[in-house]
C-alpha positions, 0 to 999 in steps of 0.5 A: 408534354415534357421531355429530356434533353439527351447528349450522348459524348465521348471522351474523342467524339460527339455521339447523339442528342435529341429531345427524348421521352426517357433515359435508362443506363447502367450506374455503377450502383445499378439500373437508372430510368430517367423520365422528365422532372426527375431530380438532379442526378449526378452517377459514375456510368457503369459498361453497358447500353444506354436506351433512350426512348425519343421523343417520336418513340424511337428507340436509340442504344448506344453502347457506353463503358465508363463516364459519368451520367448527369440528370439537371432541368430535364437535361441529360448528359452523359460523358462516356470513355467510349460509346457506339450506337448499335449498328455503327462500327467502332470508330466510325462518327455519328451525326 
């Protein structure tokens, strides 16, 4: 079965990555799903959660405002001005 390669970043810190089923965010223009083989993607990222579905069928939120979203060969990269995982305090680091 296919996936996605995700990396979540901030502008000051690394945030998540890990191989995933699907990718949903807010864009500027709206909602966006990403599954494997969809085509190349290039959006402004919006304020608000991105949902990434792991490969193991976990969930994983983070909480993006502002950056830019990429979608290239089944690699999602997502470069936020900030981002949280649910449940981890602003500022602390993820790994």
């Amino acid at each position: 079965m296919a996936e996605l390669e995700v990396e979540i970043v901030a502008e000051d810190r690394f945030v998540w990555s890990g191989p995933a089923q699907s990718v949903s965010a807010r864009t500027i223009d709206g909602e966006i799903g990403i599954l494997p083989g969809h085509t190349p993607l290039l959006a402004v990222l919006g304020d608000g959660d991105v949902v990434v579905t792991t490969a193991d069928g976990q969930t994983v939120t983070a909480r993006a405002e502002g950056g830019f979203f990429s979608v290239n060969h089944d690699r999602v990269e997502i470069v936020a001005g900030s981002a949280t995982l649910d449940g981890e305090a602003r500022g602390d680091s993820a790994a």
